[in-house]
C-alpha positions in Angstrom: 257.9 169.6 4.0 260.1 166.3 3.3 258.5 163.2 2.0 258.8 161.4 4.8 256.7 163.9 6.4 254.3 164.1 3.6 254.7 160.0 3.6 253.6 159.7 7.1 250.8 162.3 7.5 249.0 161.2 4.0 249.2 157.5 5.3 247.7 158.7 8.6 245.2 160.7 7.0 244.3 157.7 4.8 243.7 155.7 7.6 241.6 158.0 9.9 239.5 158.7 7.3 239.0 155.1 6.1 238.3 154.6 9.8 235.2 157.3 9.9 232.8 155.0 7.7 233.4 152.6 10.2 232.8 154.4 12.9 229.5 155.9 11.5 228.4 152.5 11.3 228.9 151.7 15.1 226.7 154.5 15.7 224.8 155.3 12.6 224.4 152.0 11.2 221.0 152.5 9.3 222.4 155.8 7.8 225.9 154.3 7.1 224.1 151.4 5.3 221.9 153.4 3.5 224.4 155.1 1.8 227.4 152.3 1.6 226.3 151.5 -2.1 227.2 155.4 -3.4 230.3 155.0 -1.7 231.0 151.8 -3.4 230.5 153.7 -6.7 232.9 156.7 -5.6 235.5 154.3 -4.8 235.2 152.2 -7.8 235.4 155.2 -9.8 238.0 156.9 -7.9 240.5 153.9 -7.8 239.7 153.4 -12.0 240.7 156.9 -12.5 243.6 156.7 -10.3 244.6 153.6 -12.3 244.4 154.8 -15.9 245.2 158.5 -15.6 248.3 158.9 -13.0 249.6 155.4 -12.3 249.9 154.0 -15.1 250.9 157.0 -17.6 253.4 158.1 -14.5 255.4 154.2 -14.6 254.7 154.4 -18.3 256.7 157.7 -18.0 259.2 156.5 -16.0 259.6 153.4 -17.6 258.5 152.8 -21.7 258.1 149.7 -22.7 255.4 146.7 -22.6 256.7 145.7 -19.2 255.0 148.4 -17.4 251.7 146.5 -18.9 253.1 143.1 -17.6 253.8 144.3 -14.1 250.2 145.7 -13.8 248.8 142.0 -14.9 251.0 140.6 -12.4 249.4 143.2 -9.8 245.8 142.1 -10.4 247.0 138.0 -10.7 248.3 138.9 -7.4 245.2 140.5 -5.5 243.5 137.5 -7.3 245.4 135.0 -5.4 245.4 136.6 -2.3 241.5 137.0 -2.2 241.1 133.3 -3.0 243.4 132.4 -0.1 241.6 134.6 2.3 238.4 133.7 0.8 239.6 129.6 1.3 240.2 130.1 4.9 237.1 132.2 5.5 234.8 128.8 4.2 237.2 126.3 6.1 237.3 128.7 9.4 233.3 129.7 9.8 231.4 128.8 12.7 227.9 129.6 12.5 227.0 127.7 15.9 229.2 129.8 18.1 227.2 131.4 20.4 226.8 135.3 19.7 229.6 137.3 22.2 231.9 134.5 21.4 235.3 135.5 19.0 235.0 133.5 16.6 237.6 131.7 14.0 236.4 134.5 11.6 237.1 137.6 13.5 241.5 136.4 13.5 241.4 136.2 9.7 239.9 139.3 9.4 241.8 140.9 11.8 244.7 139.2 9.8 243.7 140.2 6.8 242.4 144.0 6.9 246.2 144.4 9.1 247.9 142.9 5.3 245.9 145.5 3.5 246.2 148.4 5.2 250.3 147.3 5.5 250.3 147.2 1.5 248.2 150.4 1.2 250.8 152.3 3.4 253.7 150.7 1.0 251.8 152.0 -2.2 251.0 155.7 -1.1 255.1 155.7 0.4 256.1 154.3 -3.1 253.7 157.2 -4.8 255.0 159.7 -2.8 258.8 158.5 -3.7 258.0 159.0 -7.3 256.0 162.4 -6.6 254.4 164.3 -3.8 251.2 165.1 -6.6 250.6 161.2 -7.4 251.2 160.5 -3.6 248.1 162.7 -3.0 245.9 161.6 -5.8 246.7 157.6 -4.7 246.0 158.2 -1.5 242.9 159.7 -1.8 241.9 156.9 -3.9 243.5 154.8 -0.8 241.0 156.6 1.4 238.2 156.2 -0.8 238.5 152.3 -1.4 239.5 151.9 2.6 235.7 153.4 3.9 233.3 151.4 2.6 235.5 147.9 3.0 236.0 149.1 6.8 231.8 149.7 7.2 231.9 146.1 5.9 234.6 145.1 8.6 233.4 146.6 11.2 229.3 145.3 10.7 231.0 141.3 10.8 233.5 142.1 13.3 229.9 143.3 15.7 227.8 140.3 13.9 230.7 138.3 15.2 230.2 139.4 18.7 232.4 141.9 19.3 232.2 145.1 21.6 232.1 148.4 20.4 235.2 149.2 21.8 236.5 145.9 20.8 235.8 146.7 17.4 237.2 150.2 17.4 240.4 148.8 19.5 241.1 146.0 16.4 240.9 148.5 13.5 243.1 150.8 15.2 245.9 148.4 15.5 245.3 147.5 11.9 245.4 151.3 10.8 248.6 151.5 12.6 250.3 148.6 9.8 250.0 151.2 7.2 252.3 153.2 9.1 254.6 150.2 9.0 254.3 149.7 5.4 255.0 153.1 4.6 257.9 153.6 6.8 259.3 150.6 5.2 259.1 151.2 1.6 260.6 154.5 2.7 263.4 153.2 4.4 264.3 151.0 1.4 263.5 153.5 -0.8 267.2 154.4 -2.5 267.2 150.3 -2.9 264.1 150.0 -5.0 264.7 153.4 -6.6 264.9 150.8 -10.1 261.7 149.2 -9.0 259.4 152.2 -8.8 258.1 152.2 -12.2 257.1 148.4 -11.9 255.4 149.2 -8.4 253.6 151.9 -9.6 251.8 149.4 -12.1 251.4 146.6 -9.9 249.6 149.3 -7.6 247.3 150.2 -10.7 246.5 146.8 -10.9 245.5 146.3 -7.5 243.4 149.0 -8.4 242.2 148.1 -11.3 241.3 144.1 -9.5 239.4 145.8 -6.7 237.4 147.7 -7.9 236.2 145.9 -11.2 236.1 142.2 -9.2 234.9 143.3 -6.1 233.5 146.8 -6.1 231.3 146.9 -9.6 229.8 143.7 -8.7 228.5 144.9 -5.2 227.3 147.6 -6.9 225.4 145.9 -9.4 224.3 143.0 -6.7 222.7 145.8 -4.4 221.8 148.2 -7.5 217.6 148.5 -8.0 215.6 151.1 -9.9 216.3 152.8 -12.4 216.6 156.1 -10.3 219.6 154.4 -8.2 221.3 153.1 -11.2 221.6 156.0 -12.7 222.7 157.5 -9.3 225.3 155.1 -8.6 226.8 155.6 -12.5 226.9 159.1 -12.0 228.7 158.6 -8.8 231.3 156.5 -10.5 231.9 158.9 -13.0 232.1 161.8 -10.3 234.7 159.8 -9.1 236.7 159.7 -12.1 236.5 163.2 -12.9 237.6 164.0 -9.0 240.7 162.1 -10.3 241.3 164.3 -13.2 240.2 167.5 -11.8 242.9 166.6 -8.9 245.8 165.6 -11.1 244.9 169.1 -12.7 245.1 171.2 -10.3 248.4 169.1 -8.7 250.2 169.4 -11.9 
């Protein structure tokens, strides 16, 4: 199989299964939410071991030297700066006395926004899968594990919001579909950033690294109660570190 093939069907895979947890909550919504703060915990996990056990030993690998360190700062000041600007517009945009079945300002922006993520989650599995078909796997399973609980989230404000089902299903399918563009992208240009790929792989573990300490942990630990479901939801996280290592394992 060529990369581009393996490109485009793990970016599509990526974003059909990120699209599942939505769809479970359209139709399942008390058992989607029951169970939302595990997958918080997987994904956390899953993106941390992601981060510290293929990305960054892989650009560290390609590339020795301190900068592969600098790059992955740069990755998290980055996802810092765009959450503040999307979190800026979210307070200056909200409308709380728009009657309910109304589109509201809210629902472009996050139209807007989930369509920027899933374009730079389609760039990082195409830039993965440029430096190996192995890491493309891994980082796109930890892609696909971040991707379903954000898109339960989506989808329960895009239907608080107002919209239709269908609407709602319609919208995060055109937003799945960026990835594709992303990934096609990063391919095309992929003999011009050849140089780059070391630097991209640690500003993709630092997007990791961001999401799922700043927004992931915290959720967990904001929704966490009981000592039964603490312990549950640490030894979630750890299962997804371990899936992590047991998959580089085996892909080695």
């Amino acid at each position: 199989m060529s990369i581009l093939a393996y490109i485009l069907l793990f970016t599509l895979l990526s974003s059909v299964l990120s699209l599942i947890g939505g769809l479970v909550l359209l139709f399942k919504e008390k058992f989607a939410l029951k169970f939302a703060h595990l997958l918080l915990s997987l994904a956390a996990g899953i993106l941390l071991g992601t981060a510290f056990l293929d990305l960054l030993p892989e650009a560290a690998e390609e590339a020795p030297g301190r900068e592969i360190f600098l790059w992955a700062l740069i990755g998290i000041l980055v996802f810092f700066s765009l959450e503040r600007f999307v979190h800026w517009f979210h307070h200056h945009d909200e409308c709380d006395e728009c009657p309910k079945g109304e589109a509201r300002p809210l629902v472009p922006l996050i139209i807007l926004g989930d369509s920027v993520h899933n374009f730079i989650d389609g760039m990082v599995i195409a830039a993965t899968f440029l430096v190996s078909v192995p890491l493309g796997i891994v980082t796109s399973i930890a892609v696909a594990a971040h991707e379903i609980p954000q898109e339960i989230g989506d989808f329960a404000i895009l239907r608080h919001q107002g919209l239709t089902r269908k609407k709602v299903i319609l919208v995060n399918l055109f937003s799945a579909l960026t990835a594709l563009a992303g990934a096609v992208l990063i391919f095309l240009l992929g003999a011009v950033i050849g140089g780059f790929l070391p630097a991209l792989l640690a500003l993709t573990a630092g997007f990791f690294i961001y999401i799922s300490a700043s927004d992931l942990i915290p959720e967990i630990h904001r929704h966490g109660n009981g000592r039964k479901i603490a312990f549950l939801e640490s030894f979630v996280l750890l299962a997804g570190v371990m899936i992590v290592w047991v998959s580089i394992s085996l892909l080695e």
